[in-house]
C-alpha positions as CSV (number, residue, x, y, z in Angstrom):
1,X,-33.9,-19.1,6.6
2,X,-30.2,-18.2,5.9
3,X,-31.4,-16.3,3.0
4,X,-33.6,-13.9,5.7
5,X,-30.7,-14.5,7.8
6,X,-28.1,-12.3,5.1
7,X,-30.5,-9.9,3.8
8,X,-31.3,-9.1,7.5
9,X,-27.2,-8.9,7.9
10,X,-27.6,-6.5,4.7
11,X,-29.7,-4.3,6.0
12,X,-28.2,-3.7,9.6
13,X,-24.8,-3.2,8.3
14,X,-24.8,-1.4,4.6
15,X,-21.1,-0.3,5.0
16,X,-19.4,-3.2,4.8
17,X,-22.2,-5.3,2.6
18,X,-20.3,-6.3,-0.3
19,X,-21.5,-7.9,-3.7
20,X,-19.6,-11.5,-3.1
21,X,-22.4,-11.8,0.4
22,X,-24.7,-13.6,-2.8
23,X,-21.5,-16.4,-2.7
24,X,-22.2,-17.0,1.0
25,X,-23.7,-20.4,2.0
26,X,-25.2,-22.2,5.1
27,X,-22.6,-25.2,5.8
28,X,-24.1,-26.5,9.0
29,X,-26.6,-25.2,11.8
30,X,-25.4,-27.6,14.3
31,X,-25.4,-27.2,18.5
32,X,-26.4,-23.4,18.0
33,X,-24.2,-22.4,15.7
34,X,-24.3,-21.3,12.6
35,X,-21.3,-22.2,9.8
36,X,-21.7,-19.7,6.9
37,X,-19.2,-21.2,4.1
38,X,-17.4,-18.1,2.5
39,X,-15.1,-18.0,-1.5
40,X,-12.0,-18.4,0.3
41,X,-9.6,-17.4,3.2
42,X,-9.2,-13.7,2.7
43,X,-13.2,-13.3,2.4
44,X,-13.6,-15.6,5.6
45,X,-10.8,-13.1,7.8
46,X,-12.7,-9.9,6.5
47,X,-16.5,-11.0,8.1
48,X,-14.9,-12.2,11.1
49,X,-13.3,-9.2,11.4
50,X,-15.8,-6.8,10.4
51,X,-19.6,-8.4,10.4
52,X,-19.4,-11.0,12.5
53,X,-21.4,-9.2,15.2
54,X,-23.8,-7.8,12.4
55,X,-24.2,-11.6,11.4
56,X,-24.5,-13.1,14.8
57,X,-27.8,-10.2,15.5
58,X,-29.0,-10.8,12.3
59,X,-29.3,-15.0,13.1
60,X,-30.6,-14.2,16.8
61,X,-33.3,-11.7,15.2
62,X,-34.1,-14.3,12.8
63,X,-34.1,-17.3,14.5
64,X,-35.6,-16.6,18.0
65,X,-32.6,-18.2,19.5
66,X,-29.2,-17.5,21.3
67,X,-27.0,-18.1,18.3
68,X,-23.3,-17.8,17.3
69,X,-21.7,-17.6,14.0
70,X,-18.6,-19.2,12.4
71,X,-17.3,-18.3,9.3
72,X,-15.2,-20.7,6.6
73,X,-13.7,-20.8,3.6
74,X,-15.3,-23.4,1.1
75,X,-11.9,-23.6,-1.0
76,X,-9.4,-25.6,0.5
77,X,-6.7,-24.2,-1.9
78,X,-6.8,-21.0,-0.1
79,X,-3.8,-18.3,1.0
80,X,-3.9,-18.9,4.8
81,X,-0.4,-20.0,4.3
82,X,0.7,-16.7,3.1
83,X,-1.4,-15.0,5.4
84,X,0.2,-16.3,8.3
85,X,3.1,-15.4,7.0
86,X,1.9,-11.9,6.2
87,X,1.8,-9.3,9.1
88,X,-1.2,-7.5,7.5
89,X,-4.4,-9.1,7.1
90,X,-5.4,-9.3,3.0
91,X,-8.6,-7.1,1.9
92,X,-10.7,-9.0,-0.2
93,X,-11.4,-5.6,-2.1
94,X,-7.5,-4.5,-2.8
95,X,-7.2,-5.8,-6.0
96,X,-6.5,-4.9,-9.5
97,X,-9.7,-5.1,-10.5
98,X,-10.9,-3.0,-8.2
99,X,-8.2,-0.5,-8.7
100,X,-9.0,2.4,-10.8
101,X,-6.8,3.7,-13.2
102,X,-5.9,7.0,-14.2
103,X,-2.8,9.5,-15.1
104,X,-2.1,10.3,-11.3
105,X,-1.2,6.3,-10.6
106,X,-0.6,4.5,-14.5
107,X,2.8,3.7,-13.6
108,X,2.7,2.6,-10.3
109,X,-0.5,0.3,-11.4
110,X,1.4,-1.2,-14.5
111,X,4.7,-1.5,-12.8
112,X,2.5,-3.8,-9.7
113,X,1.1,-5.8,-12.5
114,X,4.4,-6.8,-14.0
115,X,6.2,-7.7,-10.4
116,X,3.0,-9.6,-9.8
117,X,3.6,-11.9,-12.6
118,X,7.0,-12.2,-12.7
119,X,8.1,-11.7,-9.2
120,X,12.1,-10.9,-8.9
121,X,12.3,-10.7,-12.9
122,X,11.6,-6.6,-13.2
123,X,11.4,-3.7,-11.5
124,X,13.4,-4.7,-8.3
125,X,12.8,-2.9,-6.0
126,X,9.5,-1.3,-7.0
127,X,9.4,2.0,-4.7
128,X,6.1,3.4,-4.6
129,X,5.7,7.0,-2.9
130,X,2.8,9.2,-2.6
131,X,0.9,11.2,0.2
132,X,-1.5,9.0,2.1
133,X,-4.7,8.2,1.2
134,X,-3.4,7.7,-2.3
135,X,-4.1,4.3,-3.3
136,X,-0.4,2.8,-2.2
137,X,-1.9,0.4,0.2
138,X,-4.5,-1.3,-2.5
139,X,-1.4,-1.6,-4.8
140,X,0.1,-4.0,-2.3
141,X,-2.2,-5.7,-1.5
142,X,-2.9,-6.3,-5.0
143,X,0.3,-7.2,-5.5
144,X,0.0,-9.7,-3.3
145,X,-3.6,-11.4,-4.2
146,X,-2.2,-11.5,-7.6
147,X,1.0,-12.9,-6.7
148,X,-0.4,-15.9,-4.8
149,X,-3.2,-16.6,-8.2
150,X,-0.4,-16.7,-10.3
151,X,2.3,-19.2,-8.7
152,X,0.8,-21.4,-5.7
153,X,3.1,-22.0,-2.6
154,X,4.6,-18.5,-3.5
155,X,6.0,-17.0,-0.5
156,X,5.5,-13.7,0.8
157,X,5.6,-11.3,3.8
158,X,4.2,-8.0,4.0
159,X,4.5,-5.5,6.8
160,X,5.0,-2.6,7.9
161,X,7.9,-0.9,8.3
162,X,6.9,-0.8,11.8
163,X,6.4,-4.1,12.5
164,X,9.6,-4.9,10.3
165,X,11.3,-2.9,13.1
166,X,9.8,-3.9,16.5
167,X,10.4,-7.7,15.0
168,X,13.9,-6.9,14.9
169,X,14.6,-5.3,18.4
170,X,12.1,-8.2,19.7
171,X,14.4,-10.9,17.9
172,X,17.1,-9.2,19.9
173,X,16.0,-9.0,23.3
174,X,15.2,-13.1,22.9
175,X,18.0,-14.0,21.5
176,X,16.4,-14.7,18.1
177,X,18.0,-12.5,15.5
178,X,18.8,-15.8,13.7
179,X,15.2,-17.0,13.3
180,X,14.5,-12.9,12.3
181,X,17.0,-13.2,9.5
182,X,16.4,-16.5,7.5
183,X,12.2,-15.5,7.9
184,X,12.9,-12.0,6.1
185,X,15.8,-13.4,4.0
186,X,14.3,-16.4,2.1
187,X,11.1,-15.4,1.0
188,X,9.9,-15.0,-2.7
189,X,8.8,-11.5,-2.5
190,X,9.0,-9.2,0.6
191,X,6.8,-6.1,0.6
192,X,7.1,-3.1,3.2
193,X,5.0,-0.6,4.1
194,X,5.9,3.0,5.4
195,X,10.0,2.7,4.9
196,X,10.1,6.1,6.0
197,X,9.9,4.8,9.5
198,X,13.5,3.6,9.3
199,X,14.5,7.3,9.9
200,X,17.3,7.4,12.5
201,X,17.0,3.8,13.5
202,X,20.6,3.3,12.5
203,X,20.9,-0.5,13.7
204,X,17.4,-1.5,12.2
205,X,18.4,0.1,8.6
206,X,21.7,-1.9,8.8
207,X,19.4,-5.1,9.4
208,X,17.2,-3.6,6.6
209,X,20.3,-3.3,4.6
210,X,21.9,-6.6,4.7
211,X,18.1,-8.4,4.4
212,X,17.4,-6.1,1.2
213,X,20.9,-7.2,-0.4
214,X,20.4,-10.9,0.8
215,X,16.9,-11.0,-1.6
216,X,18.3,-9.0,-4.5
217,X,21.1,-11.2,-4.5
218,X,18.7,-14.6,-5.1
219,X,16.7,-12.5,-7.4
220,X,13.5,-12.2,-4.7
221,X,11.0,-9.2,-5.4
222,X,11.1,-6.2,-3.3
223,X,8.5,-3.8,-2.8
224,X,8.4,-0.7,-0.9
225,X,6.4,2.2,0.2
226,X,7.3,5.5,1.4
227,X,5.5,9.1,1.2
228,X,7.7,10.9,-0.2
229,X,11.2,9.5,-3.2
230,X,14.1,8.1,-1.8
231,X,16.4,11.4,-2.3
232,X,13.7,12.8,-0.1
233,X,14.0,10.9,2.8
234,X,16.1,12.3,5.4
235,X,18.1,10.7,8.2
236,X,18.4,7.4,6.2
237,X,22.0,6.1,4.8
238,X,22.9,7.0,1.5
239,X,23.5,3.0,0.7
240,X,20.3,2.8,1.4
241,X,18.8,5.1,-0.3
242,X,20.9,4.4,-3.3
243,X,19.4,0.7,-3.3
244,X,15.7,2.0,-2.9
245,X,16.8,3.3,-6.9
246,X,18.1,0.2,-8.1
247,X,14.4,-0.2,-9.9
248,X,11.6,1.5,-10.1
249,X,10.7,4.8,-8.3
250,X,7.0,5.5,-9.1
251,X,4.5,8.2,-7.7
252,X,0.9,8.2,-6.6
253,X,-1.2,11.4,-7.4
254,X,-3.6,13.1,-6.2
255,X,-6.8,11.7,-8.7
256,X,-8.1,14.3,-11.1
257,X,-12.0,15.1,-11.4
258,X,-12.4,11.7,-13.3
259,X,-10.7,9.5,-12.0
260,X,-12.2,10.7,-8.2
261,X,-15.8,10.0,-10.1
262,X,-14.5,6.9,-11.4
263,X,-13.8,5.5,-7.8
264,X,-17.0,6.9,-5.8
265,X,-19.0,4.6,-8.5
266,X,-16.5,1.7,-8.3
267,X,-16.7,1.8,-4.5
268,X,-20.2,2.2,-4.7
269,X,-20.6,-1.2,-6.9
270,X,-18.5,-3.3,-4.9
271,X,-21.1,-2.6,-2.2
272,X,-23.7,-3.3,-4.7
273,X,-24.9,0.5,-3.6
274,X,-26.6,2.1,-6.7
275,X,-26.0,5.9,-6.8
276,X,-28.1,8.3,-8.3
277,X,-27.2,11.1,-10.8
278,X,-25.0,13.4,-9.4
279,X,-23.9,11.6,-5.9
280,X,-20.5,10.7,-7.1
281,X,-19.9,14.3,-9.2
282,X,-20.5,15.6,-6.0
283,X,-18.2,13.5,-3.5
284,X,-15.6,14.5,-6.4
285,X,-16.4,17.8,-6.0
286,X,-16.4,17.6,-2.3
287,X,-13.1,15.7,-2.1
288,X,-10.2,16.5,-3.4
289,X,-7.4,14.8,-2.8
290,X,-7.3,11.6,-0.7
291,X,-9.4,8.4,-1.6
292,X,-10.1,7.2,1.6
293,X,-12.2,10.7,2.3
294,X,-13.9,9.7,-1.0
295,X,-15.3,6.5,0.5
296,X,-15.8,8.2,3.7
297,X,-18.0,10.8,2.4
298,X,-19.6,7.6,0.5
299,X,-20.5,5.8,4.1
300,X,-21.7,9.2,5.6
301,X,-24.2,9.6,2.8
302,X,-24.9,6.0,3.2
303,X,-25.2,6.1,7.2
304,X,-27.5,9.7,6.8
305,X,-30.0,8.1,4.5
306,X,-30.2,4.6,6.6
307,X,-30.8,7.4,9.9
308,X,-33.2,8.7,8.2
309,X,-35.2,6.2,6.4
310,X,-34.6,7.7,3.3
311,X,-33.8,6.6,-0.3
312,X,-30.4,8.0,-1.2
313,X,-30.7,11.1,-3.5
314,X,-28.7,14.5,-4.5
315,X,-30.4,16.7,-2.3
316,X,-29.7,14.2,0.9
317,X,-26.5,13.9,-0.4
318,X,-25.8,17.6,0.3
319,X,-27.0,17.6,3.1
320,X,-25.0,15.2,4.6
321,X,-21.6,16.2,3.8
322,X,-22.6,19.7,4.8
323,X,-22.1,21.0,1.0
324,X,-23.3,24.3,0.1
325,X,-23.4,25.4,-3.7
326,X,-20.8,28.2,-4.5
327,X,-22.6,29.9,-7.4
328,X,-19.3,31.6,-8.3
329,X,-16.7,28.9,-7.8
330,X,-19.3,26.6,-9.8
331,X,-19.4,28.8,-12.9
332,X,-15.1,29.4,-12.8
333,X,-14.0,28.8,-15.9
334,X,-10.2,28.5,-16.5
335,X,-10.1,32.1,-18.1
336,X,-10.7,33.3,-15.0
337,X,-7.9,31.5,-13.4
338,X,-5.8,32.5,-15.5
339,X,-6.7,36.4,-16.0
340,X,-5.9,36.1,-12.0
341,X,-2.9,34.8,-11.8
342,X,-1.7,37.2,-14.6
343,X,-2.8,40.1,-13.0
344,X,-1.6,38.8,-9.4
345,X,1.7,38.1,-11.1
346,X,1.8,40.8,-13.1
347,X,2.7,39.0,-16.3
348,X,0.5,39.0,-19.8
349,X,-1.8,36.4,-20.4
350,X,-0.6,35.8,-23.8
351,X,2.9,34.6,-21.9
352,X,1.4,32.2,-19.7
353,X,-0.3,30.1,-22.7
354,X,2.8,30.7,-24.7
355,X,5.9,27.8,-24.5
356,X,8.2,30.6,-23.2
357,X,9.9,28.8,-20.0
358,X,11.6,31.6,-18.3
359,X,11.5,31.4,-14.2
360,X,9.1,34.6,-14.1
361,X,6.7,32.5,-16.6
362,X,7.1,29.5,-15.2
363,X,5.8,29.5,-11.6
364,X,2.9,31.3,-12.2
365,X,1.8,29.1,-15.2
366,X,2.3,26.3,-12.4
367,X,0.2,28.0,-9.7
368,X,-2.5,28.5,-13.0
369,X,-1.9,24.3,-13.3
370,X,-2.5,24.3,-9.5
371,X,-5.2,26.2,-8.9
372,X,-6.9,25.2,-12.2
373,X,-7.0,21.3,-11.0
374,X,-7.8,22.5,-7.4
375,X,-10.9,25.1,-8.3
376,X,-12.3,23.6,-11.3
377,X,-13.9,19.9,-13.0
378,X,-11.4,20.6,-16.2
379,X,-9.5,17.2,-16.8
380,X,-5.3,17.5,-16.4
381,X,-5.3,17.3,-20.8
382,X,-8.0,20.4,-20.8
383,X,-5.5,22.3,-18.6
384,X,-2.2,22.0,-20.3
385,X,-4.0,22.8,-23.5
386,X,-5.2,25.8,-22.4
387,X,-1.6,26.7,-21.1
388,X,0.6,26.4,-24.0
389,X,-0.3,22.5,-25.2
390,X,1.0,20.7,-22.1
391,X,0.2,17.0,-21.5
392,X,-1.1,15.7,-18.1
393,X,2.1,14.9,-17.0
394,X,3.8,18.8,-17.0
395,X,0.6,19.5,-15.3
396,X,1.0,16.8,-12.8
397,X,4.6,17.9,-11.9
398,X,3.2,21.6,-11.6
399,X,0.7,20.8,-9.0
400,X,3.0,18.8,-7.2
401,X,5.5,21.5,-7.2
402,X,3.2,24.4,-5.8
403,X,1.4,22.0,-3.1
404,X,5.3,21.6,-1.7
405,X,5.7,25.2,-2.0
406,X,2.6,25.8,-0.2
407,X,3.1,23.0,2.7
408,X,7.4,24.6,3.5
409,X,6.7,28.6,2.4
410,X,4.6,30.8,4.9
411,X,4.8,33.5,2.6
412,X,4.0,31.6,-0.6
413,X,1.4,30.0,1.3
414,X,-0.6,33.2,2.0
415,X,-0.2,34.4,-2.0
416,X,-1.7,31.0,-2.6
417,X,-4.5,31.6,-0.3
418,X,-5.4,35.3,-1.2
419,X,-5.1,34.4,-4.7
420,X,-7.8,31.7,-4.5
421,X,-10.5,33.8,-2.1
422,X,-9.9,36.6,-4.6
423,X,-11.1,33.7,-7.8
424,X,-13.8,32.1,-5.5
425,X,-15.4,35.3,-4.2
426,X,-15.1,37.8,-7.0
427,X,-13.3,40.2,-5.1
């Protein structure tokens, strides 16, 4: 019965279906309610949250009978210690196997890794920074799942920078500011989220400030998170900000062409979704920039062909994220690009694949970087060969460079923009 039970549970909800739902076992069926026995704690919090009325429908349906579900963790050496601790509720699929790799987010990946094993030892502070949707998030709470494998009783706390914050003018309006201190003070590793929200909250940074020297003093591990580098973020002390480069400062990307295919199919597998030839390309294609649209697009396809009663397939793919096949963008090839920006520029051709370095060579070669990784499949090494033997990490800097341009200059903006119509369209 159970086994009906899940793949009824399977079917109703294929978004948050996940491979592990094979580990799930009936415990008890006891008084009307069902106990599913789950791998551990952080599995256990994720159906409550998310599928426990997709479970509780799928036992009614099955049985024939009012029933209500309870979910448990079969492990008794689990991390609900830590998780109390934690303001943020562990994902079972944040991890570092889960986590792909590639030039837009090696450092940030390896450096997590390191302060995972040896918490306190390297890399204090790790500051992570990136635009959201990036990947930051998963780091942490990688960092965390791999924290608590390696050394058992380990403590941590990770919040937001928000939460870090209302704690702390909560604590004061009690009369607990003590009990706030010694809980932030004395843990083994303290990981914030969103730092930036410190900004002009002068008497929370000085709290902020004299809990962050309290752990670096006994060696604890700091992490933090912020979207945009430390020397970026205004309206925040200078000590502060000096401290946030005591470590580590490591970006988050944008993912290229192949690393945005590589996560489509690994987000596919850990929903043991199989997709067919062409479906990630596409969501690569069609996303450009931010991984959580990638596995959006991934559920809408998903969603569309359970609406329809269809298998999943290119053609249904299309058609439900609204994609519609640019002949002429599809067939750009970075000659093009780079023809474009010459003429748009008015530069030679033969100077933007040449080393020269000059200002007048160097911006446009970047908007050729930019507009190369924005417009076509070609991988970051492809594109710095093609402009005067570049690796992937000149090209990374380029695009980073124009897409700041682009966000804080109108005028730059607008070249940007009629610049890209005239390579799309042929005009």
């Amino acid at each position: 019965m159970f086994e009906a039970i899940l793949e009824r549970a399977k079917t109703m909800d294929p978004v948050n279906i996940r491979t592990w739902f094979d580990d799930l076992v009936q415990e008890e069926f006891d008084g009307g309610i069902l106990h599913i026995g789950c791998p551990d704690a952080v599995t256990a919090q994720y159906l409550q949250d998310r599928c426990l009325s997709t479970f509780t429908q799928a036992a009614q349906n099955i049985t024939g009978h009012l029933v209500s579900v309870q979910f448990r963790p079969i492990s008794t050496a689990s991390v609900v210690p830590a998780m109390v601790q934690s303001g943020v509720k562990l994902h079972p699929d944040y991890t570092f196997e889960s986590f792909v790799v590639g030039p837009c987010n090696r450092l940030a990946h390896a450096s997590c890794i390191a302060i995972s094993q040896n918490p306190g030892a390297i890399y204090n502070p790790l500051f992570l920074y990136g635009n959201s949707g990036l990947g930051k998030t998963h780091l942490l709470h990688a960092v965390c799942h791999e924290s608590l494998r390696n050394k058992a009783g380990l403590s941590v706390q990770f919040l937001s920078c928000e939460a870090f914050v209302n704690g702390f003018i909560s604590a004061i309006e009690k009369g607990q500011l003590a009990d706030f201190q010694n809980l932030y003070r004395s843990v083994d590793v303290l990981i914030i989220d969103d730092v930036q929200f410190l900004r002009e909250r002068e008497q929370s940074q000085e709290e902020f400030f004299h809990t962050f020297n309290a752990l670096y003093n006994n060696q604890r591990q700091i992490v933090l998170t912020a979207d945009s580098a430390p020397a970026d973020l205004q309206a925040l002390e200078d000590r502060l900000i000096s401290r946030f480069k005591w470590g580590l400062v490591a970006r988050l990307e944008a993912p290229s062409y192949e690393t945005r295919i590589a996560i489509v199919k690994k987000k596919a597998s850990l929903r043991g979704l199989v997709l067919p030839d062409g479906v990630a390309e596409l969501i690569a294609e069609h996303v450009k920039s931010n991984i959580r649209e990638l596995e959006g697009a991934l559920t809408v396809i998903y969603a569309t062909a359970r609406a329809a009663q269809k298998e999943v397939s290119l053609e249904l793919a299309k058609q439900a994220l609204g994609y519609q096949e640019n002949e002429s963008a599809k067939s750009l090839s970075l000659g093009d690009i780079i023809a474009a920006v010459a003429e748009a520029f008015d530069i030679r051709i033969t100077d933007l694949q040449s080393k020269k370095r000059s200002q007048s060579i160097a911006l446009p070669r970047q908007v050729c970087m930019y507009l190369a990784r924005t417009l076509t499949r070609h991988s970051l090494e492809e594109i710095g060969g093609h402009l005067g033997g570049r690796d992937h990490s000149t090209v990374l800097h380029a695009c980073s460079k124009v897409e700041q341009m682009y966000k804080t200059e109108p005028d730059f903006r607008g070249r940007i923009d009629k610049l890209t119509s005239h390579i799309t369209r042929g005009q």
